[in-house]
C-alpha angles and dihedrals in degrees: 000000000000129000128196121209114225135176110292090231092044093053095049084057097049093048093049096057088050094050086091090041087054088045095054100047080049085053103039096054102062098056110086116054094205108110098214092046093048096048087052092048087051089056098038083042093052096050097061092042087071110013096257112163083201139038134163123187103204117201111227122206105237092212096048142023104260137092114267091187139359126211108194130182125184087018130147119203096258093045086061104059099047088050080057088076104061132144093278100187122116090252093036119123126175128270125233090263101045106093098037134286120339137048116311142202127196131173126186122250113224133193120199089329097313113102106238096186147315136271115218128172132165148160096073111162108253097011127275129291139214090261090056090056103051081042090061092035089054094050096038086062086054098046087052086064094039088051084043092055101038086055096052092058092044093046081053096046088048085047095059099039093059087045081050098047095044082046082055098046095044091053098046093049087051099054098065115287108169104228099275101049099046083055083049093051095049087046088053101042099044095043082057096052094035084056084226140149099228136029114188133175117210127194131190119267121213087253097067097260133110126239129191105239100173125031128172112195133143084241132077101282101197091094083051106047102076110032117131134211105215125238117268101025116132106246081054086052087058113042080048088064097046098257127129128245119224114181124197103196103356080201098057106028105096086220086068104095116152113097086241095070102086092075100060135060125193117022152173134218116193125183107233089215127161129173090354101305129118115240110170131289134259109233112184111184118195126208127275105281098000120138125294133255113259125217081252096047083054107041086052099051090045086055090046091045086056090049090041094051093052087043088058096043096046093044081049088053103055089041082066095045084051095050090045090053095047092052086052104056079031086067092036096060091041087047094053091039088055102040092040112021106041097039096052089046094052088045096057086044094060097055102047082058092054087047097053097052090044095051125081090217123167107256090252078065092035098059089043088055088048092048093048093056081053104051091045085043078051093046092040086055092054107043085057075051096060094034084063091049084052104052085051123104100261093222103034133094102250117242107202132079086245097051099040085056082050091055100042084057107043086057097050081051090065087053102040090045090230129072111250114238109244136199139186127201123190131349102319103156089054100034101035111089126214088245089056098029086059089047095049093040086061095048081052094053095047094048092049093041081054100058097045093064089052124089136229098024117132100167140053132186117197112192113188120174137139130224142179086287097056131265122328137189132207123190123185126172132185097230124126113297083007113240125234128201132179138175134240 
């Protein structure tokens, strides 16, 4: 920095002329609460204190010695990104070459006793003087309580957007979100706070590891969902244990090991973790370059990811009270089916068979009789049909003969726009092989594949049942001409 000496009296004058100019830049930089827009007002305030043609506030990290943010005025291009390379320690101030060509002057701006950043100005015509200094180092004092303020507004702001956004997250996972969707929501929510590119959401695999199994980015996810961290590596080390992650370049950082991490730049990984138990874990990657996580940032995301971990555990919670609750009317339906409906229709069944071999009918009436005891044998069949469908888990793969054909079925029902009739005969979950059951499954599949590219059916009737020869399947449609298919 260069001084010029001046007359003492000229200088009292001078001082003197600049005192309202000083009380309006102290002034001036505590009235707005943004941070950003505060900081730019300090440099562009500066600069006419003193008659600077250019000025840079570089934001210093506190943790580290590097800038976190730069506020320029006066500046070329050029001119910026070599200020981008200032001195970015805490004591730091700028050299006479720094901000371009011409003498400079820089003071640190302080707030409480942490240097927040520093102030640096150059290129006035005929070099600074002292009172230029005690100018900048009077508003400099001011600009620390103006920065202090505006980040405590926008602490407070950032504060009430992530309480928002886990108010958000709790009330969507407890009205009803199936699993899925309620991971999705936390990934979304979260990526949008966190002003990141990516929100992802790992689990344990059985290996150790950990996959991402939801992602909610702007970009396509696929590349994302999928990709394992692989057991033994120390970030898993540590969200095992319950510790965040924080990342400052995922490309750089040699605990980085997934092939995705090249795209992104600073990140957090958060343990989703309630009542002891290990959910999953919040990762939100940033872009390459982009600016880096705060204490605050962090602190917040770590608060939402707790909130986030007992919503999900609670939303998991009453899923299970409503599946419960849904077994059990479930049983309750198939029970009184079984105990009211079949046994009255067998019942009737029975006696219109009796009736028929008593009666000395005409065979017109005869043959009706006859067609009545099979249609009730036929309703009787599927009624125990849809007593077994019943008695299934409603959101798990079935594992029995009977249940695979049910589902089969059920499918080829969204597409046919009618549910197909189905009948069992004999014991086909305990006598059909898995050899047979995957041979008959396909012919199912064809048949009913079959159907649903012809036109003008609006009713199927599936017949399974095994005998002493093995497993066989009969389907009949009403189409035109109606279509018949057997296997074997």
């Amino acid at each position: 920095m260069v001084i010029m000496d001046e007359d003492t009296g000229q200088g009292q004058e001078r001082e003197q002329a600049r005192l309202p100019m000083l009380l309006e830049a102290v002034l001036g930089v505590g009235t707005d609460l943004e941070l950003r827009a505060t900081l730019q007002h300090i440099v562009d305030s500066a600069a006419d204190l003193v008659g600077a043609h250019r000025g840079a506030l570089g934001v210093v990290d506190p943790e580290r010695p590097r800038l976190t943010g730069l506020f320029t005025t006066g500046m070329t291009d050029e001119e910026r990104a070599r200020a981008a390379r200032l001195p970015a320690g805490p004591d730091d101030l700028a050299g006479p070459d720094d901000l371009g060509p011409g003498d400079g002057l820089g003071v640190p701006i302080r707030v409480h006793t942490q240097v927040f950043g520093n102030l640096h100005l150059a290129g006035k015509p005929g070099g600074f003087t002292e009172e230029d200094l005690a100018l900048l180092r009077v508003l400099a004092a001011q600009a620390g309580i103006a920065i202090g303020n505006a980040r405590l507004y926008e602490t407070a702001r950032l504060r009430e957007r992530w309480i928002e956004g886990a108010a958000a997250v709790t009330t969507a996972l407890l009205t009803g979100e199936s699993a899925e969707d309620a991971l999705m929501t936390v990934a979304e929510q979260a990526r949008i706070l966190a002003d990141a590119a990516a929100g992802v959401i790992l689990q344990p695999t059985p290996e150790g590891g950990m996959e991402i199994v939801t992602a909610s980015t702007t970009d396509d996810p696929a590349d994302l969902v999928g990709t394992t961290i692989r057991p033994g590596s120390a970030v898993l080390v540590q969200l095992l244990g319950g510790e965040p992650v924080f990342i400052e370049d995922s490309s750089t950082d040699p605990r980085m090991t997934t092939p995705v991490r090249s795209r992104f730049g600073p990140s957090m990984m958060l343990p989703l973790r309630s009542g002891g138990r290990l959910i999953g874990t919040l990762a939100l990657p940033r872009r390459r370059d982009a600016e880096p996580y705060s204490a605050v940032d962090r602190l917040l995301a770590s608060q939402f990811a707790s909130q986030a971990a007992l919503a999900l555990v609670l939303a998991d919670a009453r899923h299970d009270r409503e599946r419960l609750a849904v077994f059990e009317d479930r049983d309750r339906i198939a029970r009184d089916l079984h105990d009211l409906v079949v046994q009255r229709l067998f019942a009737t069944e029975m006696m219109l068979e009796s009736t028929r071999r008593r009666a000395e009918s005409p065979p017109e009436e005869d043959e009706l009789l006859g067609r009545a005891v099979d249609e009730l044998d036929s309703t009787i069949q599927e009624v125990r049909t849809t007593i077994f469908a019943l008695q299934q888990p409603p959101a798990e793969a079935p594992t029995t003969f009977r249940g695979r054909v049910l589902r089969e079925t059920g499918g080829a029902g969204v597409l046919l726009g009618f549910q197909p009739s189905v009948r069992f005969t004999g014991a086909v979950d305990t006598l059909v092989d898995e050899p047979e059951a995957r041979k008959l499954l396909g012919a199912l599949r064809g048949a009913l594949a079959a159907a649903h590219r012809r036109s003008g059916i609006g009713r199927i009737q599936v017949d399974v049942g095994v005998g002493d020869e093995g497993a066989w399947l009969r389907v009949e449609d009403d189409g035109t001409p109606p279509a018949k298919v057997t296997w074997p």
